[in-house]
C-alpha positions in Angstrom: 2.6 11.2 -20.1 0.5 8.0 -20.0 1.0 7.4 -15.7 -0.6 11.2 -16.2 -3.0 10.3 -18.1 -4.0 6.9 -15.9 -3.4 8.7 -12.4 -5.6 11.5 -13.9 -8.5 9.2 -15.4 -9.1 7.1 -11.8 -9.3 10.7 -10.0 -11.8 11.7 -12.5 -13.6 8.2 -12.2 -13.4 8.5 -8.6 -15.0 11.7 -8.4 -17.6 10.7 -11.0 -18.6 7.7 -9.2 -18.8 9.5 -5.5 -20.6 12.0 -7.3 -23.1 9.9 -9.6 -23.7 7.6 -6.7 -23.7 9.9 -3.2 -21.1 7.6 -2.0 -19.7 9.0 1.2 -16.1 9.1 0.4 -14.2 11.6 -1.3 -13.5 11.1 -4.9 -10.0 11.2 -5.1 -10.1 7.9 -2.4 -12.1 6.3 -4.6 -10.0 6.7 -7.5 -6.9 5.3 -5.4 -8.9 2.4 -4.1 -9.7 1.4 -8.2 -6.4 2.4 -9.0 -4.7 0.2 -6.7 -7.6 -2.8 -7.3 -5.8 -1.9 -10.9 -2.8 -2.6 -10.0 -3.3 -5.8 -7.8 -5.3 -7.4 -10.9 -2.6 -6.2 -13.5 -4.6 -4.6 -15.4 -2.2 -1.8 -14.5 1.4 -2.1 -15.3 3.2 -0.3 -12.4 6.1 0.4 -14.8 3.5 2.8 -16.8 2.7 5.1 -13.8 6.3 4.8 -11.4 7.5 7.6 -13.5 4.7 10.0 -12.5 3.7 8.8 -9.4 7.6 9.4 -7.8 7.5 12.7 -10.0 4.3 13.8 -7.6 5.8 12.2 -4.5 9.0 14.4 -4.5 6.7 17.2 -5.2 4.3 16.7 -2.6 5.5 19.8 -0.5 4.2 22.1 -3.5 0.6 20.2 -3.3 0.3 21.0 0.5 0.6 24.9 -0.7 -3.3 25.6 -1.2 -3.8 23.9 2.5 -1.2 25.7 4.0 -2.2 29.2 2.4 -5.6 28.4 3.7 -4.8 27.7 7.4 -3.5 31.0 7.2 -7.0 32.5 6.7 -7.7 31.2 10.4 -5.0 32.4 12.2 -7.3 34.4 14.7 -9.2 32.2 15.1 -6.4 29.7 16.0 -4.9 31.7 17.7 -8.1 32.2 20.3 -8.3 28.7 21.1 -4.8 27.8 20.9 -4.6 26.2 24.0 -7.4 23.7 23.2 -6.3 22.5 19.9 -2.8 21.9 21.0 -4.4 20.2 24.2 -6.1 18.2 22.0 -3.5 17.4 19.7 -1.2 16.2 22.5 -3.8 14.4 24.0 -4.6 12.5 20.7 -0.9 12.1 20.0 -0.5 10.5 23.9 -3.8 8.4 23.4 -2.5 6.7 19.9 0.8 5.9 21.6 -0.1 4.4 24.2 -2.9 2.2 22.6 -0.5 1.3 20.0 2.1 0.2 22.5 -0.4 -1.7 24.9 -1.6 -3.5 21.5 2.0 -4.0 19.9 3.0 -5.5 24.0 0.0 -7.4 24.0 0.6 -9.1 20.4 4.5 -10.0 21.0 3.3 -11.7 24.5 0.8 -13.5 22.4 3.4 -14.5 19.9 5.7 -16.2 22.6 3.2 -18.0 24.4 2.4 -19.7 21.2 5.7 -20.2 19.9 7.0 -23.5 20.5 10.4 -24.8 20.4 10.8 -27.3 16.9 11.3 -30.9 18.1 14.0 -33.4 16.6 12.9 -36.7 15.2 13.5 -38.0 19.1 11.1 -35.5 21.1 13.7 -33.3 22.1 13.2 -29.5 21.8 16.7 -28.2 19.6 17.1 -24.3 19.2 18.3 -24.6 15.8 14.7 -26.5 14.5 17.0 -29.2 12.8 17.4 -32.7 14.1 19.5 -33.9 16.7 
């Protein structure tokens, strides 16, 4: 009941502060962003919240409801312009693939080039980093 009761009282600060304050993030991010500055500080024990917090994890599916029930509403209308929004869903899907494997390729090359052999006590490059 207290990881309730913590989990519960960032949200509501969150939402206060977004609210109080015009700040343009949703409430519920703000809320995660002191909870987990919280945490990191340790002014938050995670022990107090684990409980809870894997409680609403394996239940996620059943907080997706209300969003899924709500899609439904739009079903004409997705299903009008369905060939544009899975276009662009593809398309996005393609695009963040590629740019993520161009920047992952690009990384490891940099990685090599920079990563240098370690030397024994004589000058000589040894693949195991010891001495030989």
């Amino acid at each position: 009941m207290l990881g309730l009761a913590i989990l519960l009282a960032f949200n509501l600060i969150g939402i206060w502060l977004q609210t109080s304050f015009h700040i343009p993030l949703p409430g519920n991010v703000i809320g995660l962003i002191l909870f987990t500055i919280a945490l990191f500080a340790k002014l938050i024990k995670l022990e107090w919240v684990e409980t809870t917090a894997n409680w609403f994890t394996g239940h996620m599916m059943l907080f997706f409801l209300p969003f899924v029930v709500g899609t439904m509403a739009f079903f004409p209308l997705i299903g009008g312009n369905w060939l544009s929004i899975g276009v662009g869903v593809m398309g996005s899907s393609v695009a963040v693939l590629l740019v993520t494997g161009f920047i992952t390729s690009k990384m490891q090359r940099s990685q090599v080039k920079g990563h240098r052999m370690p030397t024994g006590a004589n000058g000589q490059k040894t693949a195991e980093g010891g001495m030989k």
